[in-house]
ZABA-541402 format. One record per residue (C-alpha): x, y, z; residue in three letters. Coordinates in pm, 1 decimal, always signed. Layout:
       xx       yy       zz resn
        X        Y        Z  ALA
...
//
This chain:
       xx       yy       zz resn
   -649.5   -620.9  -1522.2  UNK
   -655.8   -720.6  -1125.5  UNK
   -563.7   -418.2   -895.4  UNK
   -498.4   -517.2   -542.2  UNK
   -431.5   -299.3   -231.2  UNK
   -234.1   -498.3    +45.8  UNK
   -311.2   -355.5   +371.9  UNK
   -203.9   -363.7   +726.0  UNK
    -22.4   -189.6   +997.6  UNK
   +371.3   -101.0   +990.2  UNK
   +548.9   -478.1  +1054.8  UNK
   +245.3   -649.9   +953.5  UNK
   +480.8   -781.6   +639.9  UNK
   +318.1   -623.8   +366.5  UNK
   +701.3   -552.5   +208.4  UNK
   +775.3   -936.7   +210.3  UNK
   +420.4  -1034.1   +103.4  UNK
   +383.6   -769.8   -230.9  UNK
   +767.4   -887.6   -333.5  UNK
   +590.9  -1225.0   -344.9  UNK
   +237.0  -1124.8   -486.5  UNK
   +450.9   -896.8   -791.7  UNK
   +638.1  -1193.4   -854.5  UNK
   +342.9  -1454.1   -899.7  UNK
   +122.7  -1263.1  -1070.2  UNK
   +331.3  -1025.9  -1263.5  UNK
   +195.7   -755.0  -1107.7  UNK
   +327.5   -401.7  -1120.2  UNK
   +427.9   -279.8   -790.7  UNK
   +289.6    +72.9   -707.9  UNK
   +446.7   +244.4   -362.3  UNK
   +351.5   +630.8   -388.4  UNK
   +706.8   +667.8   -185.8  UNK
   +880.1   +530.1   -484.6  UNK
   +666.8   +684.8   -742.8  UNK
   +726.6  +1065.3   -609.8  UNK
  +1077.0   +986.4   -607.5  UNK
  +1103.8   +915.6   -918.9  UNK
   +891.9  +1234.9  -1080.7  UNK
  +1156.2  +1445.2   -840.6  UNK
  +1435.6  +1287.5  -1026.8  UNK
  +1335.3  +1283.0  -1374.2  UNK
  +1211.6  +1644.8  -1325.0  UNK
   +836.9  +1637.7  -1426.3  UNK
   +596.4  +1925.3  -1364.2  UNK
   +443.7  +1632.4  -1089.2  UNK
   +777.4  +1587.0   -959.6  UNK
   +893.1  +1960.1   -943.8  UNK
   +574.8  +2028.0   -763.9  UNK
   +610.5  +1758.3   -482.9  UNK
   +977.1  +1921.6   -442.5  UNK
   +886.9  +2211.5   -404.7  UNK
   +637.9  +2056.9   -102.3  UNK
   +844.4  +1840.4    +52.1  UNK
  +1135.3  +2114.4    +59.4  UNK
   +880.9  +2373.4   +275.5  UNK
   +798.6  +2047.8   +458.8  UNK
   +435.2  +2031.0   +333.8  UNK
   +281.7  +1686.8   +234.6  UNK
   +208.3  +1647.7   -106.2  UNK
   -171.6  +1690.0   -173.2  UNK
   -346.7  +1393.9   -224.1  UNK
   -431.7  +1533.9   -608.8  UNK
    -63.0  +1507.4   -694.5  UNK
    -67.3  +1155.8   -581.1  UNK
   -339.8  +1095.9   -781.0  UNK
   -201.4  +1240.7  -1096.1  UNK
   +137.7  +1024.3  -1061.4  UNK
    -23.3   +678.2   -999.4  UNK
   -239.1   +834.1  -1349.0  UNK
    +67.6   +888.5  -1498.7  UNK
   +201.6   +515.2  -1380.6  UNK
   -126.1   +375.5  -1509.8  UNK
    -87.8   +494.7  -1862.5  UNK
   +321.5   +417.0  -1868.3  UNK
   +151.8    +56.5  -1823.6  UNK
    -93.1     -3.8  -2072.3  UNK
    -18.6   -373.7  -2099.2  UNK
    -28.6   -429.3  -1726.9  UNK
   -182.8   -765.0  -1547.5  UNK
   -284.9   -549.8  -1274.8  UNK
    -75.8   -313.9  -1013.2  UNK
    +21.9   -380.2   -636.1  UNK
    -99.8    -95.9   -463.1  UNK
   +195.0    -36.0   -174.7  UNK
   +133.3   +284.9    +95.6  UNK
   -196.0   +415.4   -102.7  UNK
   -438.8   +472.1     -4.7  UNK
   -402.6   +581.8   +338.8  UNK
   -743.4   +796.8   +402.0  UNK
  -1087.0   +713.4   +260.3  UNK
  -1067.9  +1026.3    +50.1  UNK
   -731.5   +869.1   -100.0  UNK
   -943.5   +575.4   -134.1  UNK
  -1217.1   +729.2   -269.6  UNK
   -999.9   +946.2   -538.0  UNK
   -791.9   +609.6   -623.0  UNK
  -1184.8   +458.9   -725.5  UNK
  -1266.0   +767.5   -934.7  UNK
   -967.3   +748.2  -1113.7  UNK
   -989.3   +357.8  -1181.5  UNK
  -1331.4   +402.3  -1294.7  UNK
  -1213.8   +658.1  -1576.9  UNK
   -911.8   +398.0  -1650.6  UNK
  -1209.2   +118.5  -1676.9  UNK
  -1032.5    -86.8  -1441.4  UNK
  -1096.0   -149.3  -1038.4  UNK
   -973.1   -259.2   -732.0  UNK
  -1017.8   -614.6   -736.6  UNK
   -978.1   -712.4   -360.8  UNK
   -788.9   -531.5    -66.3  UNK
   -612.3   -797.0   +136.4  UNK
   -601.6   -647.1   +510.7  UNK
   -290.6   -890.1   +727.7  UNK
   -405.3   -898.7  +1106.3  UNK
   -163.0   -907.6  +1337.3  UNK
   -164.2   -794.5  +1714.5  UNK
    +14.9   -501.3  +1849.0  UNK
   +236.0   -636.5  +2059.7  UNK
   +402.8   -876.5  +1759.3  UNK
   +391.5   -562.8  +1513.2  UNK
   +620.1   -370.3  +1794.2  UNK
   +835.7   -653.8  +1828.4  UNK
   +888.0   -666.0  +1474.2  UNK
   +965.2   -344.0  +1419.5  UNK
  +1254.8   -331.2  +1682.2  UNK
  +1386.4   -625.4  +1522.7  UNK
  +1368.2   -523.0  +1203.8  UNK
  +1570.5   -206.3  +1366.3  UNK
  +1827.0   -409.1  +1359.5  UNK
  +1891.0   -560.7  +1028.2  UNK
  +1703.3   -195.9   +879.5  UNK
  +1930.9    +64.1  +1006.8  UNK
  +1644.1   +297.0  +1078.7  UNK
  +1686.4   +382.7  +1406.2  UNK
  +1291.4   +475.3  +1448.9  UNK
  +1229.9   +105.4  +1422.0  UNK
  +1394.8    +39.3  +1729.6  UNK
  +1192.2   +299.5  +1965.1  UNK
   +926.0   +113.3  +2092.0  UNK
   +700.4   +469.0  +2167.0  UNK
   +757.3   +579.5  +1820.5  UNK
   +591.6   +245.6  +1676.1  UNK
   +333.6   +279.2  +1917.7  UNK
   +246.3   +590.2  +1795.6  UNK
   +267.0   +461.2  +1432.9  UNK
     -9.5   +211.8  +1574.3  UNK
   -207.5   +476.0  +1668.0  UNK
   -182.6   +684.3  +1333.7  UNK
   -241.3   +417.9  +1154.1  UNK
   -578.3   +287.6  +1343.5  UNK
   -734.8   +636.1  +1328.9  UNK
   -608.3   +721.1   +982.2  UNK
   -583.3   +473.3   +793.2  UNK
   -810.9   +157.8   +879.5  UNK
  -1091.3   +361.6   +831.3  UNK
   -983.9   +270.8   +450.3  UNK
  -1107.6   -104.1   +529.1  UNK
  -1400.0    -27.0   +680.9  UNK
  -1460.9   +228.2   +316.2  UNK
  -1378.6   -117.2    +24.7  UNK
  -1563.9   -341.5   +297.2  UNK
  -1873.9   -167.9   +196.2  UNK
  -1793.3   -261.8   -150.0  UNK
  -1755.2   -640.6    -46.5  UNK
  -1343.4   -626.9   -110.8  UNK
  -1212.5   -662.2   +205.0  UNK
  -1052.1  -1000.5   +309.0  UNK
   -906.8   -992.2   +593.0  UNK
   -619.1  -1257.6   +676.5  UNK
   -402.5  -1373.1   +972.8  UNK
    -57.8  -1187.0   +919.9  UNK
   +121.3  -1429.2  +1180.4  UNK
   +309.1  -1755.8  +1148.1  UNK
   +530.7  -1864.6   +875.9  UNK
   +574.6  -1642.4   +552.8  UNK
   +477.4  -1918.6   +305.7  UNK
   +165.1  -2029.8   +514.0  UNK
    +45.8  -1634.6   +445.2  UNK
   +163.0  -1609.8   +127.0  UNK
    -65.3  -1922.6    +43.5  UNK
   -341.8  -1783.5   +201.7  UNK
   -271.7  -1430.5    +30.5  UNK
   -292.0  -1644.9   -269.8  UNK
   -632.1  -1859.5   -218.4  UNK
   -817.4  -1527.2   -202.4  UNK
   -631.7  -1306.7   -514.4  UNK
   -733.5  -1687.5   -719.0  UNK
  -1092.9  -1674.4   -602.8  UNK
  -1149.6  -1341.4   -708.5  UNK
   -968.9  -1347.8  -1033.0  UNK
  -1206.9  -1623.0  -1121.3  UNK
  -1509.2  -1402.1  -1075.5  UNK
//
């Protein structure tokens, strides 16, 4: 099994690029978003708790998290490896996602970190505004402020697998199948190893 967490900022392409990666490599896609939306549907004691959360407009504790990408982990028993989408944002995410690997006897294989510079990723977003219909896109302070959570939130997380020698990071800019390729040449070097 090869686990990989793609990582950048919001509009660094991450949505195009895992559609790719879970296609190639047969991958199963896991986006926490998607995952507590479907324990809230199907009614689970995960899912009823996250409600419950979301509906006093609390986040849902990290250990909930936890216990759904568990629960995804063991509905996959057969899996190549999983896409790891929105997770983890913090380095104690990170560092609960590596606890409960290590009791699955499985890893994270390589985190592939897309670079690109602010002033594209804002660009981006406002065009993507436009295709999206999520008006946030198109305000240009409220994706500089997403820049800003993200930077002192969540790329802390890089600097956390880079310890562990995981961290590649790549150019995010240019042409999609130029990154794709390069998104590629790394997830093929590691497998080998």
């Amino acid at each position: 099994m090869f686990n990989i967490i793609l990582f950048g900022p919001p509009g660094s392409g991450k949505g195009t690029q895992s559609e790719n990666l879970i296609a190639k490599y047969g991958l199963i896609h896991l986006s926490t978003g998607d995952l507590l939306r479907k324990e809230m549907k199907e009614g689970t004691p995960l899912g009823l708790e996250a409600k419950g959360l979301i509906e006093k407009g609390q986040l849902v504790p990290d250990e909930v998290v936890i216990g759904m990408i568990s629960a995804a982990l063991d509905a996959n028993p057969g899996a190549k490896g999983f896409l790891f989408d929105g997770f983890p944002r913090t380095v104690a995410q990170a560092e609960a996602l590596d606890r409960l690997l290590e009791l699955k006897k499985t890893s994270i294989g390589v985190v592939l970190a897309l670079q690109v510079n602010e002033d594209e990723l804002v660009k981006r977003l406002v065009n993507r505004a436009k295709t999206s219909g999520r008006l946030d896109d198109a305000d240009v302070e409220v994706q500089k402020k997403r820049q800003d959570v993200y930077k002192k939130e969540t790329l802390p997380v890089a600097a956390y697998y880079s310890q562990f020698d995981k961290v590649v990071n790549l150019n995010g800019e240019g042409n999609i199948e130029d990154i794709f390729a390069s998104l590629c040449t790394e997830i093929d070097k590691r497998k080998k190893n």
